[in-house]
C-alpha positions in Angstrom: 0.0 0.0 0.0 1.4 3.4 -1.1 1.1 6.5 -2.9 1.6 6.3 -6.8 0.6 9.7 -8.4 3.1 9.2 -10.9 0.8 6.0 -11.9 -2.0 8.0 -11.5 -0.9 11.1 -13.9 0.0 8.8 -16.1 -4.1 7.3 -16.7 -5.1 11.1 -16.3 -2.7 12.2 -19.4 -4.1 9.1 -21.7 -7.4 10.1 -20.9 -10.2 12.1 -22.3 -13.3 11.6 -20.2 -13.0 10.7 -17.0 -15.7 9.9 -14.1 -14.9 10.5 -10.5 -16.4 8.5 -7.6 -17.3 9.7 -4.3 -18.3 7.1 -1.2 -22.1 6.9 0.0 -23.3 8.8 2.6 -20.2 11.6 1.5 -18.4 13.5 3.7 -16.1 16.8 3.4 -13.3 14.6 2.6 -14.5 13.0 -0.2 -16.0 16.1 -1.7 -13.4 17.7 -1.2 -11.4 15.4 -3.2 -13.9 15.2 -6.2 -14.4 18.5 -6.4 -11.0 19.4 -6.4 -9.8 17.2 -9.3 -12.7 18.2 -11.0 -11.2 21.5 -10.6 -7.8 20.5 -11.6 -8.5 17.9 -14.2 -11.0 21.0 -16.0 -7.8 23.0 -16.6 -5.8 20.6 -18.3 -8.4 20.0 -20.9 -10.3 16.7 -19.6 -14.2 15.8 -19.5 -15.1 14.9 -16.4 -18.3 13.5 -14.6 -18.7 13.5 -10.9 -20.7 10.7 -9.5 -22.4 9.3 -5.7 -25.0 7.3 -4.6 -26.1 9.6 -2.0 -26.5 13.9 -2.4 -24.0 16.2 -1.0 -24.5 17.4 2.5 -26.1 20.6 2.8 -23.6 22.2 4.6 -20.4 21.3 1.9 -22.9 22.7 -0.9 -20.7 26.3 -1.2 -17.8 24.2 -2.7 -17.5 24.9 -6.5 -18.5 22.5 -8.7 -20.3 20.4 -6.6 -24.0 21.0 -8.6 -22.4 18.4 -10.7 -22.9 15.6 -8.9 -25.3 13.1 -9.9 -26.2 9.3 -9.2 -25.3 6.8 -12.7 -27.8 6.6 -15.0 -28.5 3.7 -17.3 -27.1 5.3 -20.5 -23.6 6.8 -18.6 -20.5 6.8 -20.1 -18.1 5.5 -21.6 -15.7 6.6 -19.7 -11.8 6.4 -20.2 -11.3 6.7 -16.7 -13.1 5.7 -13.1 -11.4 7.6 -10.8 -12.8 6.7 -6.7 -11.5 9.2 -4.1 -11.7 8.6 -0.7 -13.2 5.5 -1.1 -12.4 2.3 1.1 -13.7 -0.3 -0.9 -16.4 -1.6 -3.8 -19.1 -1.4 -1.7 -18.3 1.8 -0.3 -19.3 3.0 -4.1 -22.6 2.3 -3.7 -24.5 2.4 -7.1 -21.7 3.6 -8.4 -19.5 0.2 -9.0 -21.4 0.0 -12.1 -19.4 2.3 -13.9 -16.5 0.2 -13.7 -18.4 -2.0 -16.8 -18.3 1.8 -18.8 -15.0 2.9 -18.0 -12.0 1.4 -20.0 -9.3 1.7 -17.2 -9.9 2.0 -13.3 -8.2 4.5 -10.6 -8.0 5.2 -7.0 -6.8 7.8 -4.6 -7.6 6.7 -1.3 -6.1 6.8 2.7 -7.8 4.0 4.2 -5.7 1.7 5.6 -8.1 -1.3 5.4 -8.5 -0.3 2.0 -7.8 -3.9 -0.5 -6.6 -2.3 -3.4 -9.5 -3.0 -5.8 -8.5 -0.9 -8.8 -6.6 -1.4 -11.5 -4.2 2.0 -10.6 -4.1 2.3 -7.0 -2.2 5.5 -4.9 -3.4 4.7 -1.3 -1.7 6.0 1.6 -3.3 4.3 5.3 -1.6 6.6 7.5 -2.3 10.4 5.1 -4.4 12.1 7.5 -7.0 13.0 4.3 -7.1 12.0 0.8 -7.5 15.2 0.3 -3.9 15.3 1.0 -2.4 12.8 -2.0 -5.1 14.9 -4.1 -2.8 18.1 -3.8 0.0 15.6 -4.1 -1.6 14.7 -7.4 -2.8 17.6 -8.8 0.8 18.5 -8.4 2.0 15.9 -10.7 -0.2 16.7 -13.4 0.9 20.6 -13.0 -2.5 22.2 -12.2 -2.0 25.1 -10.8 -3.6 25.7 -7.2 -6.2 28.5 -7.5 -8.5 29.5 -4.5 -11.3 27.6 -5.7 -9.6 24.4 -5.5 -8.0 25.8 -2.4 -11.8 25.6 -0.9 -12.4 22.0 -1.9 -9.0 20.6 -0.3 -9.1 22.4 2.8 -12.8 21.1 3.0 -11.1 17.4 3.0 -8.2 18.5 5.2 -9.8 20.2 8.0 -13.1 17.8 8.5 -11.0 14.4 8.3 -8.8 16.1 11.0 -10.9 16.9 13.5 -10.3 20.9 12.5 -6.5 19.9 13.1 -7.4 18.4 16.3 -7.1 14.9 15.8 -3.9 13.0 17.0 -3.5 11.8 13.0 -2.6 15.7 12.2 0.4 15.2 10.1 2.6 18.5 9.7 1.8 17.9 6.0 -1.7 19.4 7.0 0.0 22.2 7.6 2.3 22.4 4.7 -0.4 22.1 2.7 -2.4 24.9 4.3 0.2 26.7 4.0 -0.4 26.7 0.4 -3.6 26.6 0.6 -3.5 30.1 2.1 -1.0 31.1 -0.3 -3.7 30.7 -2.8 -6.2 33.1 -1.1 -8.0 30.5 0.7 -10.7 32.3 3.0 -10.0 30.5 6.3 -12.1 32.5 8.7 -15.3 32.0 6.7 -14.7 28.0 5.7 -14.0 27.4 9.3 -17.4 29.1 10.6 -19.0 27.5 7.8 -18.0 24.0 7.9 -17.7 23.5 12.2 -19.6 26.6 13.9 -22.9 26.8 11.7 -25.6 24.1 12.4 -28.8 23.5 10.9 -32.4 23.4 13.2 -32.7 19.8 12.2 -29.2 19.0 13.2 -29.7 20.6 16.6 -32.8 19.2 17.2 -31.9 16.0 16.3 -28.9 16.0 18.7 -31.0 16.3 21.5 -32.9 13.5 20.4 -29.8 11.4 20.6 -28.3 13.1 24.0 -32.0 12.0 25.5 -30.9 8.5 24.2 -27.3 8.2 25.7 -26.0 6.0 28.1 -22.9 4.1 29.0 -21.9 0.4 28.6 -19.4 -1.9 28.9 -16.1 -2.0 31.6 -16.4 0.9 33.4 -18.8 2.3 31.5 -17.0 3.4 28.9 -18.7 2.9 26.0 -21.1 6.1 25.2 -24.3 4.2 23.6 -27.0 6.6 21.7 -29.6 5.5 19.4 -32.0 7.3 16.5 -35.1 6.1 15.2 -36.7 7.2 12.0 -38.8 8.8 14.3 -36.5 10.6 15.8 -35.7 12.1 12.1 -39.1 13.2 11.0 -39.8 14.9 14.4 -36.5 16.7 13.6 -36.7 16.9 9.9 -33.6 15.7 10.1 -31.9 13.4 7.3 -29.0 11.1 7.5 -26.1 13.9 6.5 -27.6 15.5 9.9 -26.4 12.7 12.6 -22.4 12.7 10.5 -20.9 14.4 13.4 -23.4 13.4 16.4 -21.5 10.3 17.5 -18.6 13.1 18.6 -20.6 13.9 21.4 -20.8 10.8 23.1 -16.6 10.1 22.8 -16.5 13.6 24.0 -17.9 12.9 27.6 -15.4 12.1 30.6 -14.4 8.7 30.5 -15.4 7.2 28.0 -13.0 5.1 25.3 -15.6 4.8 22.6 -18.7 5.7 21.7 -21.2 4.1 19.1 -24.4 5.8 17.5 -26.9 3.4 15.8 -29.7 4.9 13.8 -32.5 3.3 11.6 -32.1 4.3 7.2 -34.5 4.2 5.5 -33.9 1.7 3.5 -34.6 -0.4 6.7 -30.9 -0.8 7.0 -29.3 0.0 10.9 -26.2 2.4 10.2 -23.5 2.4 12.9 -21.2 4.9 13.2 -18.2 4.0 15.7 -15.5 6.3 17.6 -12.5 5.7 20.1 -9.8 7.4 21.6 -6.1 6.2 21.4 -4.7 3.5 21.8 -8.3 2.1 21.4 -9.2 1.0 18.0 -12.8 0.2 16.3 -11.9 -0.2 12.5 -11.0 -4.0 13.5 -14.6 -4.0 15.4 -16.3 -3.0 11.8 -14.7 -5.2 9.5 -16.3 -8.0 12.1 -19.4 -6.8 10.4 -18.2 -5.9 6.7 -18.2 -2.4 7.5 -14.7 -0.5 7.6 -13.0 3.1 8.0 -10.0 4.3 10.4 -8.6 3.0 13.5 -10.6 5.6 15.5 -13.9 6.4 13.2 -15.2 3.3 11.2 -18.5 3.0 10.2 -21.4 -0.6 9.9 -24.4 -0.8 7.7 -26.1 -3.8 8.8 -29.9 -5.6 8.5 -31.7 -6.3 12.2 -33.8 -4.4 14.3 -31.8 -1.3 15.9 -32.0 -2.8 19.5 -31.0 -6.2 17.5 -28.0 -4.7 15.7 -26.7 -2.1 18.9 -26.7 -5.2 21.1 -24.5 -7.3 18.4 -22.1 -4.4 17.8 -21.7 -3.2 21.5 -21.1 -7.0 22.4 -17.9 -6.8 20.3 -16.7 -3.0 21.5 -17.7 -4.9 25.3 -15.4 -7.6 24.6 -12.3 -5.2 23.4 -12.8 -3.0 26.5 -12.4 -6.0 28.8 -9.9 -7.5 27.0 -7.4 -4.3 27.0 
């Protein structure tokens, strides 16, 4: 597993159209990424297509480009290049794995390190902090020059998949890169208050839903435990890109290790989203249940009731907590 944007460059040059994949249920990251090659790969001449399964989050809807998006059709393509960014693995496309049957060569940026390699052209990097950072890496390759615009979209990437820099994964190529970043005009001050102090009504009102739900499990209780029903999101009018950050909360509160929020789709599917503080560890806990992600943030999509699929899930974070 590593970074190969020479690899990379190389598909980009050959190539005239090219289709670029976020992951369901997006995230700053991975529209950051998309966006921002979309940016990049738009100056250097190339068609491109931006494609997900799922819409982009209200609050990352300011980035450039990102109108563009769309879910794959039945008549899409071809394409000379798929292009996935920030995406762990084939199911982590969603809808959009069909494309791979339009597309005459396959790519990847990604920084997952559970991440199995599954295109043709793979530049993965397990311990980059964001894939937005190997997409400034790339973009540098193919010579596109940074402009404030693309500025936005990577420190989208950089900032959310860091915590706002907090996170102990912080690399100082974060802050290389910002300092580029800022060097190209970026508008810090107003990206920051946009991205981590603004919050919708919905959002707020459906994180009081979930604080009324929270409790603590496990060895000294220290497992932070809330739950969502669809319920809970229509009372809100709340949707699913509104609970992305609520699971924060819970990990937040004095001593606890990890924290879990479980929450009803509605596709009828029970979504997980799983946190923990270092040394602790809860990608190995999602891959238990074909789910995946980072050490400390993985995520489970999984059939069952959600008082069903909590009790499963918390059974395995119950048994790590004991065991360490």
């Amino acid at each position: 597993m590593k970074r190969n944007p020479e690899a990379v460059a190389e598909a980009i040059r050959e190539a005239r159209s090219i289709a670029i994949v976020s992951h369901v249920n997006p995230d700053g990251d991975t529209i950051g990424c998309a966006a921002a090659m979309r940016l990049g790969l738009l100056s250097i001449g190339k068609e491109v297509a931006l494609f997900c399964e799922d819409p982009v989050p209200d609050n990352l809807a300011f980035l450039p480009g990102v109108c563009m998006f769309r879910t794959p059709g039945e008549n899409e393509g071809p394409f000379d290049l798929l292009l996935s960014v920030d995406v762990s693995d084939t199911g982590r496309m969603g809808t959009c794995e069909a494309l791979r049957k339009v597309s005459r060569k396959t790519a990847q940026i990604d920084h997952h390190g559970t991440n199995p390699e599954f295109m043709e052209i793979n530049s993965v990097d397990g311990n980059a902090p964001a894939a937005c950072l190997l997409v400034r890496e790339q973009l540098k390759v193919l010579g596109v020059e940074l402009t404030e615009d693309i500025a936005k979209c990577l420190y989208t990437g950089i900032s959310t998949d860091t915590g706002n820099f907090a996170f102990s994964t912080t690399s100082s190529e974060c802050f290389e890169v910002m300092s580029e970043l800022m060097q190209a005009g970026l508008p810090l001050a107003e990206l920051n208050r946009m991205l981590f102090r603004v919050k919708s009504r919905p959002h707020i009102k459906l994180l009081g839903r979930a604080l009324e739900s929270l409790t603590f499990r496990g060895y000294g209780q220290q497992i932070a435990v809330m739950k969502l029903t669809q319920k809970d999101f229509e009372d809100s009018g709340a949707t699913g890109q509104h609970a992305d950050t609520i699971v924060n909360y819970g990990l937040d509160t004095t001593g606890t290790t990890m924290a879990l929020l479980a929450r009803e789709a509605p596709c009828g599917m029970i979504k997980m989203s799983l946190r923990a503080k270092e040394p602790a560890r809860v990608d190995d806990v999602a891959q238990i249940f074909s789910g995946g992600g980072h050490e400390q943030a993985a995520g489970i999509t999984m059939q069952g009731t959600l008082e069903e699929a909590t009790e499963r899930v918390l059974a395995e974070m119950e048994r790590k907590i004991k065991a360490e």
